[in-house]
VOBAVEX-166766 format. One record per residue (C-alpha): residue in one letter; x, y, z. Coordinates in nm, 3 decimals, m for minus. Layout:
REC:a:X:Y:Z
...
END
This chain:
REC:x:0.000:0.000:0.000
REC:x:0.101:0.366:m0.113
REC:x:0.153:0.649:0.107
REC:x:m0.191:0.795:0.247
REC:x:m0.253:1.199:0.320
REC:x:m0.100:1.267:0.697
REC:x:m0.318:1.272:1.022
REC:x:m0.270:1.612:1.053
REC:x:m0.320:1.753:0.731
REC:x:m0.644:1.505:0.726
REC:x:m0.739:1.683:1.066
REC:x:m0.750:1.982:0.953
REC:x:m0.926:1.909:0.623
REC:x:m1.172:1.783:0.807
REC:x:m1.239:2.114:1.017
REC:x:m1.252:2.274:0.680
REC:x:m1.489:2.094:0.510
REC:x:m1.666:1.871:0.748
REC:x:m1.900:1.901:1.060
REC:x:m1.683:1.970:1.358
REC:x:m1.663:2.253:1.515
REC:x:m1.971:2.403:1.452
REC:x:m1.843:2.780:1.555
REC:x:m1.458:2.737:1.402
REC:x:m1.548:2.730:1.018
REC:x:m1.235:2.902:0.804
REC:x:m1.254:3.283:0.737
REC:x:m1.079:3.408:0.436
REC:x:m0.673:3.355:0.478
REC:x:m0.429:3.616:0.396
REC:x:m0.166:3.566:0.144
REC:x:0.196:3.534:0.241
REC:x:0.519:3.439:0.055
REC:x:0.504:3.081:0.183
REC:x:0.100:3.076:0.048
REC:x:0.192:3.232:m0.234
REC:x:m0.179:3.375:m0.306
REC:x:m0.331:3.038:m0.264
REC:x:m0.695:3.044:m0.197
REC:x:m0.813:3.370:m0.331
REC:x:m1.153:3.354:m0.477
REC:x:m1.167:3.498:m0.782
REC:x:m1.517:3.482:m0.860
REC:x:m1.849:3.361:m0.713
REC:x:m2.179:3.265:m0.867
REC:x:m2.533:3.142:m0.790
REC:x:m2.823:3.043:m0.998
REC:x:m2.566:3.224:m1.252
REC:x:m2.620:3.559:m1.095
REC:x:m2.304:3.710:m0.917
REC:x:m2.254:3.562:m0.547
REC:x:m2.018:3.848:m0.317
REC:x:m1.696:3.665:m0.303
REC:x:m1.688:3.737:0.081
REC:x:m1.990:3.464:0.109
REC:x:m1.673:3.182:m0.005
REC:x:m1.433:3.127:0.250
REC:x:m1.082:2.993:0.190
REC:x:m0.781:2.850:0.376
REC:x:m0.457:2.751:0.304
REC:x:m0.306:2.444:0.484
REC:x:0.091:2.309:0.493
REC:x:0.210:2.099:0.251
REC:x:0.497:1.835:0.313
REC:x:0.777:2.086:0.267
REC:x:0.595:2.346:0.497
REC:x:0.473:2.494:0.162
REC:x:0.076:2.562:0.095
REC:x:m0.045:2.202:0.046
REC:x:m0.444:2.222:0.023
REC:x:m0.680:2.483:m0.019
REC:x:m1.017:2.446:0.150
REC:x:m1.328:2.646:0.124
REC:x:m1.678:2.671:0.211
REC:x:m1.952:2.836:0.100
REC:x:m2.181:3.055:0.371
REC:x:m2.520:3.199:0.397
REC:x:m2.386:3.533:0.403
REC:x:m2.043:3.696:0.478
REC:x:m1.793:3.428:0.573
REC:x:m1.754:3.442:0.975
REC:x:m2.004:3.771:1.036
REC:x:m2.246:3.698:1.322
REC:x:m2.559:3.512:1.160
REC:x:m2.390:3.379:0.890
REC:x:m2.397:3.013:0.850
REC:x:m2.259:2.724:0.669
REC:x:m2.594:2.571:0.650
REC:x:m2.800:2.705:0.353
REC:x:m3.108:2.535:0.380
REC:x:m3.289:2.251:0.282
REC:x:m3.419:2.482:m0.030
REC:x:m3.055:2.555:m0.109
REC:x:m3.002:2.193:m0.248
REC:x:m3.177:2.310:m0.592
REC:x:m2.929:2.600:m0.601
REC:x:m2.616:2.609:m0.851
REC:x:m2.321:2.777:m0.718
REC:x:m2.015:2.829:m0.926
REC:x:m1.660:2.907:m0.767
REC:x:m1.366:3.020:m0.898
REC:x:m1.032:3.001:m0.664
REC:x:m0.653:3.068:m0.747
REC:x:m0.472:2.808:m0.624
REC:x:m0.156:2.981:m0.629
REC:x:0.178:2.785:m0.602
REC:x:m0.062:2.505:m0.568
REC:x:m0.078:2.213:m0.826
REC:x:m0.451:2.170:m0.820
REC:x:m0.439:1.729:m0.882
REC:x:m0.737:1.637:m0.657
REC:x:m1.032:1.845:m0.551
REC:x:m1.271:1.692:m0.246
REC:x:m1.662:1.838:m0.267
REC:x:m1.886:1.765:m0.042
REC:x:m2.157:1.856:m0.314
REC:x:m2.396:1.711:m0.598
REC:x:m2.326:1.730:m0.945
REC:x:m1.957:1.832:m0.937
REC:x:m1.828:1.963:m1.254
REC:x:m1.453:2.078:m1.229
REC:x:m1.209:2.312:m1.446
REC:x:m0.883:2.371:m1.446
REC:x:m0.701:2.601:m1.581
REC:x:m0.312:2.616:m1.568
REC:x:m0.140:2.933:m1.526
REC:x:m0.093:3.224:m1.856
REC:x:0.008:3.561:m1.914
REC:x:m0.349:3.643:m1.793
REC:x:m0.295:3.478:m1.459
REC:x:0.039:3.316:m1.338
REC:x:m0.135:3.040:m1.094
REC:x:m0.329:2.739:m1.166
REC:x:m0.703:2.791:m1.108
REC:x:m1.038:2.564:m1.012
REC:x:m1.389:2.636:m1.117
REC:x:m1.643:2.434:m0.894
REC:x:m1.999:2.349:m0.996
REC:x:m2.222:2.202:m0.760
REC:x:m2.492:2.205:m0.562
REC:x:m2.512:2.194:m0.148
REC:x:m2.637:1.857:m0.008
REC:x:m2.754:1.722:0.323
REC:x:m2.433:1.605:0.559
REC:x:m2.436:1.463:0.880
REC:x:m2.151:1.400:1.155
REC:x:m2.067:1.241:1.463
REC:x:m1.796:1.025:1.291
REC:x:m1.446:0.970:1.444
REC:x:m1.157:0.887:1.195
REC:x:m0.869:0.933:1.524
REC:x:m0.840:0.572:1.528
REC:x:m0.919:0.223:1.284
REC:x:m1.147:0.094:1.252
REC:x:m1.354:0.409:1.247
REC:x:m1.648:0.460:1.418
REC:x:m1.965:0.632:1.357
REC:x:m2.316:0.691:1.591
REC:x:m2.605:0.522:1.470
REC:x:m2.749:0.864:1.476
REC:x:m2.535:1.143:1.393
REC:x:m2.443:1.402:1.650
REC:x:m2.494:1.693:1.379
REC:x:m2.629:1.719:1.079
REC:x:m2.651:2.023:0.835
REC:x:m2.876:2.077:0.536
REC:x:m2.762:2.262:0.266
REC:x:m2.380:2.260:0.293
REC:x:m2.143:2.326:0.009
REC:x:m1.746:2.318:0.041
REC:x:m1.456:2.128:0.003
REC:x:m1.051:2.101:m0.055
REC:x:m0.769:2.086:m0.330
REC:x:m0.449:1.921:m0.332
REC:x:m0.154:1.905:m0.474
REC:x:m0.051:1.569:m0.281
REC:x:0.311:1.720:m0.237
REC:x:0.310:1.401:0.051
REC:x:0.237:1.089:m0.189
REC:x:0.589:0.939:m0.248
REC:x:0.523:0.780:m0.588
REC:x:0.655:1.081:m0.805
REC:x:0.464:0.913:m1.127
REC:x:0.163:0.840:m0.909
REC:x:0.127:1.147:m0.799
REC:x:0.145:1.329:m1.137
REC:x:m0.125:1.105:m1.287
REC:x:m0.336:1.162:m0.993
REC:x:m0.371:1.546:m1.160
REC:x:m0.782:1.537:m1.299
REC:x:m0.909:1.308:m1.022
REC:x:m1.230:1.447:m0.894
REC:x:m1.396:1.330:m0.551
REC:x:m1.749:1.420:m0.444
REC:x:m2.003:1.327:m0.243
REC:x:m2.250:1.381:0.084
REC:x:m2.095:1.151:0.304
REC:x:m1.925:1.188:0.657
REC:x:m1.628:0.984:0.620
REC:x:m1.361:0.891:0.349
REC:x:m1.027:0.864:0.316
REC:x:m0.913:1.057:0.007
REC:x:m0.675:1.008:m0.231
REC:x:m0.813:0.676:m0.228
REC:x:m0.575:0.381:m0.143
REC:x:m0.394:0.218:m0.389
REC:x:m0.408:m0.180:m0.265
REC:x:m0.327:m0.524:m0.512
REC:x:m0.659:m0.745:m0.558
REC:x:m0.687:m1.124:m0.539
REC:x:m0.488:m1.157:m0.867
REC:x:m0.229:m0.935:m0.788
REC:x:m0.339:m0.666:m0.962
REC:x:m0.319:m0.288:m0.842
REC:x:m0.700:m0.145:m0.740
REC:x:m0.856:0.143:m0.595
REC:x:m0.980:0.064:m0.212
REC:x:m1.264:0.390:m0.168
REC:x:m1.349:0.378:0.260
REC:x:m1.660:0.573:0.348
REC:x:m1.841:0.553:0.677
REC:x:m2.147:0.736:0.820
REC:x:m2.451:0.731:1.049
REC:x:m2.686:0.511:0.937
REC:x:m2.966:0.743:1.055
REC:x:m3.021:1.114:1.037
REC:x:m3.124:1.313:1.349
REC:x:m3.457:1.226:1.337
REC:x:m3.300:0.838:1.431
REC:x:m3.548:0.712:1.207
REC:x:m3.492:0.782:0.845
REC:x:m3.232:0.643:0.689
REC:x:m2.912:0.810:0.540
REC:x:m2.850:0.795:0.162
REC:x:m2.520:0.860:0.030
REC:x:m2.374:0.917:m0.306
REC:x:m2.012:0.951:m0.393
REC:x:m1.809:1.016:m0.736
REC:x:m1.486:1.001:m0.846
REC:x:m1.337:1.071:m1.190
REC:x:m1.009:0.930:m1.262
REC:x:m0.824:1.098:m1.558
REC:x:m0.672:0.871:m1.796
REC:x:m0.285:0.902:m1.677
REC:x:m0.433:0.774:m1.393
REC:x:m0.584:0.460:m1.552
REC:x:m0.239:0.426:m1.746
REC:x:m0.018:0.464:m1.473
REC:x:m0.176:0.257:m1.147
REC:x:m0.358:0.011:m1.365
REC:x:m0.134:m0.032:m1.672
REC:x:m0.382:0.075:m1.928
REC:x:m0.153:0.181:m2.220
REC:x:m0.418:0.281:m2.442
REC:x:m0.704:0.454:m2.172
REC:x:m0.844:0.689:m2.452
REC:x:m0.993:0.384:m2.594
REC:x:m1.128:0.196:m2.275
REC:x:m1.446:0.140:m2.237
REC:x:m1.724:0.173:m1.954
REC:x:m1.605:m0.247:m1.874
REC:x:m1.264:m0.127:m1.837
REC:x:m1.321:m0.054:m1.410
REC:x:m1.546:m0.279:m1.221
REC:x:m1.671:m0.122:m0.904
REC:x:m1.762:m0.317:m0.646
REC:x:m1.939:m0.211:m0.282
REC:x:m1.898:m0.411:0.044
REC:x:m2.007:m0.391:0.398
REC:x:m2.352:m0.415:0.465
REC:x:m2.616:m0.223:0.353
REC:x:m2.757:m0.110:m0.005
REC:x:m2.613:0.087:m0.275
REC:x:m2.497:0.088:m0.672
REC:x:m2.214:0.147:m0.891
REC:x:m2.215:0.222:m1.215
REC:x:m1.878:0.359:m1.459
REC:x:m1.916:0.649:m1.709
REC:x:m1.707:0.759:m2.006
REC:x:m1.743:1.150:m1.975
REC:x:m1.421:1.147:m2.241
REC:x:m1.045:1.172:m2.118
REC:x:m1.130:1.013:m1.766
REC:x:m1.389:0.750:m1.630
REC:x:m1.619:0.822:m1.365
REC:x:m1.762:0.577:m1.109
REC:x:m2.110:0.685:m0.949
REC:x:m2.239:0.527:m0.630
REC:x:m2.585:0.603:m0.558
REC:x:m2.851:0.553:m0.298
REC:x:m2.608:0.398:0.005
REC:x:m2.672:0.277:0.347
REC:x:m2.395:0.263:0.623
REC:x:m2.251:0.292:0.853
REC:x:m1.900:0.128:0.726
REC:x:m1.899:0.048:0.336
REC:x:m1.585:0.021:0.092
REC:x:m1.556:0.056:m0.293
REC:x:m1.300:m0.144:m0.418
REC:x:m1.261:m0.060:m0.817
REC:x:m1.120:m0.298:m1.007
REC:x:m0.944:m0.298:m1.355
REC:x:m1.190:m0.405:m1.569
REC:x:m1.235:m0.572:m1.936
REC:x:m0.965:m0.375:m2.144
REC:x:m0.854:m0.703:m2.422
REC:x:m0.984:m0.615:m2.708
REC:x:m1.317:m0.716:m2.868
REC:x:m1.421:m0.957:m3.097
REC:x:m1.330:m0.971:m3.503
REC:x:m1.637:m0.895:m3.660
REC:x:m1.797:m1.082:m3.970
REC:x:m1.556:m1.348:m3.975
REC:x:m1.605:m1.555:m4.313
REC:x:m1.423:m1.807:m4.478
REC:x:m1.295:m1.903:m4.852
REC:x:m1.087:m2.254:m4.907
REC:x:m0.893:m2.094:m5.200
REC:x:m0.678:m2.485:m5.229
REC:x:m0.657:m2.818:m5.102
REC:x:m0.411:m2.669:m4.843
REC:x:m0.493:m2.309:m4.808
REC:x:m0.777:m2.098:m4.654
REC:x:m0.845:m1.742:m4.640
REC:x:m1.019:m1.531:m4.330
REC:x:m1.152:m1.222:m4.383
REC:x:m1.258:m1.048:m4.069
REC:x:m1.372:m0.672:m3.960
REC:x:m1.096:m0.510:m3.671
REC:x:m1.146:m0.593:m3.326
REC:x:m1.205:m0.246:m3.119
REC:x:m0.952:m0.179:m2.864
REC:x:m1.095:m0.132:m2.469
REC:x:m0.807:0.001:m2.309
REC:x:m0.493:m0.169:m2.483
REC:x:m0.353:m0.117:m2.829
REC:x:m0.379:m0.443:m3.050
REC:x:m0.062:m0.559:m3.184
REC:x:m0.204:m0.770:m3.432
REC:x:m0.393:m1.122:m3.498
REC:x:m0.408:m1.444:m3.442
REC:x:m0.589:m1.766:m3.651
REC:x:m0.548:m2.088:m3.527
REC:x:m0.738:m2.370:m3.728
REC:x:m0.794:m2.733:m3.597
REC:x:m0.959:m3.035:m3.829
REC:x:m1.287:m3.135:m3.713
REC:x:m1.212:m3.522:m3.818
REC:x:m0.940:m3.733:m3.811
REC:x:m0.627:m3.690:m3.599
REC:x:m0.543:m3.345:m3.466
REC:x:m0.417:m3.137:m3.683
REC:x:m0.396:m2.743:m3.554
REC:x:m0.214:m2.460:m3.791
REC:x:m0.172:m2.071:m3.650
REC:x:m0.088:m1.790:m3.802
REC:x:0.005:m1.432:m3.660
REC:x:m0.079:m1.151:m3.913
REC:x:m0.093:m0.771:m3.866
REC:x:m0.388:m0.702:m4.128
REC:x:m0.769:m0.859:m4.073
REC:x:m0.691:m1.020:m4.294
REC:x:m0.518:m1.380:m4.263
REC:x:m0.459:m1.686:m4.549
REC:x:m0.347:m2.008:m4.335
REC:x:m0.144:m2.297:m4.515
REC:x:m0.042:m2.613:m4.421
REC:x:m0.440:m2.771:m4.426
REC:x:m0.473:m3.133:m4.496
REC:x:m0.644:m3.183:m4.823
REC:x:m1.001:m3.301:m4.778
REC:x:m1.046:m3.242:m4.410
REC:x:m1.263:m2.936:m4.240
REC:x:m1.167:m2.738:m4.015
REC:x:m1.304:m2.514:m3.736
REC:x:m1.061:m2.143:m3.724
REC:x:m1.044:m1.917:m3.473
REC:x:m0.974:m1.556:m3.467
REC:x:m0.853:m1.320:m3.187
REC:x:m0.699:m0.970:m3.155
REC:x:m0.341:m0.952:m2.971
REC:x:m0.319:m0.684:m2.700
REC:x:m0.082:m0.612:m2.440
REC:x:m0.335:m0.658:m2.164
REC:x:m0.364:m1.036:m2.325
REC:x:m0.595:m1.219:m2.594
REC:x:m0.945:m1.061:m2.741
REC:x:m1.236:m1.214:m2.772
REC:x:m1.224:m1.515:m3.009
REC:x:m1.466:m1.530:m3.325
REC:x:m1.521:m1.924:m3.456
REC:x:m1.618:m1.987:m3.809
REC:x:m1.601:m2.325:m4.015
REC:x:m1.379:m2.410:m4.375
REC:x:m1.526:m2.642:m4.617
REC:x:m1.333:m2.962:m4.734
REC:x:m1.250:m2.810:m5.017
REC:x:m1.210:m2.532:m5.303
END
């Protein structure tokens, strides 16, 4: 297992944008040399008319090297910090659309934390018009409850929450200046967490499955009530992870052509809950919807990437000892196909098998015994391993 984000930078992301304490939400932080401007908000929306920028409040937190690390923020009811101002907006708030805008400063902005609905993020690196990276935020404020302790593993939550807000809207960014992999942590630059759940451990752990094979582990925890202690909690999480990502961790060397079957997402713990993986073009992005808890993990697997099947696969005996197969190109899901393999056995008789590797789809096989038929077999080569197989049958002869 990979290097996870530090207790104490987790701490104090958690004051930012979770539950606890109630009174000691950020106020705007001033720049300094070591911040570098980090967290200023350059611009505020909601319903897409102009929100007062003093409404978003922003805080920069140490990174490894006692540099800016994270940027949280949080969106308030009015003036960040003035006396009835609040971070809850209200259960009618949920149908509102905010957009934020923040300079992130010296900050490399790879992985952004909402606590939100429909999350949309931007980046844009820095330019002559502005020399820091910045992060545009859409989303809308969801219903969040707390009461759960991370200090120690396993955590633990109530089976009613302790608080619970309505309408809350905020979150962090990260460069990860902490996660040792150097090539990890570049591809992690895209990844996109949401959700309205109390607990998770973000970036996500990167763990080997059953076969070896390097996965995503997602822990999320929560209350399984809300205050009422009788209706249960629903979460809903996302995560989009960019295509570097999928190259990188999982060995994907071809991600821009990997399908929806390339991750398999898979919830455990008790309780309800589904997963389902979208293409939204240059990343992937695994939803989980309608959750119960309180302790539930998200292990996402790599996928289907081989490529598919060759399509229309006919056959032509051109000779006693020759056959031709003329086939449509396999698709690739996720690894580049190197080329094609036939392999054709006789149906009768003593075994006979002849293969053939060609590049084209488009393959002639030799070496047939006269008067015998055959059954061939087609697949796509990929560096992931062998495609799907298409059958078809040759005649006895010409």
């Amino acid at each position: 297992m990979i290097a996870r984000r530090s207790a104490a930078v987790m701490a104090t992301t958690l004051a930012i944008t979770g539950l606890a304490p109630l009174a000691a939400a950020p106020t705007a932080a001033a720049p300094t040399a070591t911040t570098a401007a980090c967290g200023s908000v350059v611009s505020a929306t909601k319903n897409g008319a102009a929100l007062d920028t003093s409404w978003v409040s922003t805080i920069c937190t140490p990174g490894a090297d006692g540099a800016a690390g994270d940027v949280g923020w949080n969106v308030w009811s009015g003036p960040a910090g003035e006396g009835g101002s609040s971070l809850e907006l209200g259960a009618g708030a949920r149908n509102d659309t905010y957009v934020i805008t923040i300079d992130t400063g010296s900050i490399v902005p790879r992985v952004t934390d909402t606590k939100g609905t429909g999350v949309i993020v931007n980046r844009t690196p820095p330019s002559s018009g502005h020399p820091h990276w910045r992060v545009q935020i859409t989303a809308k404020p969801v219903l969040v409850t707390g009461g759960c302790d991370q200090g120690s593993v396993p955590w633990t939550c109530p089976s009613t929450p302790t608080d619970q807000r309505d309408g809350y809207l905020g979150g962090w960014i990260t460069d990860y200046a902490s996660w040792r992999n150097k090539a990890q942590r570049n591809a992690f630059l895209g990844m996109d967490y949401s959700s309205n759940i109390d607990a998770g451990a973000i970036p996500p752990q990167i763990v080997n499955d059953s076969k070896g094979q390097q996965m995503i582990l997602l822990e999320l925890a929560n209350s399984h009530f809300l205050q009422d202690g009788a209706t249960p909690f629903k979460g809903s999480a996302s995560v989009v992870i960019p295509n570097a990502f999928l190259k990188e961790v999982y060995g994907i060397d071809s991600p821009g052509s990997l399908t929806t079957a390339g991750l398999s997402p898979v919830i455990t713990g008790s309780g309800s809950g589904t997963a389902s993986v979208v293409d939204i073009g240059g990343a992937l992005r695994v939803d989980l919807t309608d959750m119960t808890f309180s302790k539930r993990n998200v292990r996402i697997h790599r996928g289907k990437i081989t490529p598919t099947k060759p399509g229309k696969l006919t056959s032509k005996r051109v000779s006693a000892s020759a056959v031709k197969l003329t086939y449509a190109k396999s698709k690739a899901r996720g690894s580049k196909i190197a080329g094609y393999t036939a392999t054709c056995t006789a149906k009768t008789g003593r075994k006979h098998v002849v293969t053939v590797k060609d590049k084209a789809p488009s393959t002639k096989v030799t070496g047939l015994k006269a008067r015998t038929a055959y059954t061939c077999k087609v697949w796509a080569r990929s560096k992931a391993g062998k495609g799907a197989t298409a059958k078809v049958s040759v005649a006895k002869k010409p």
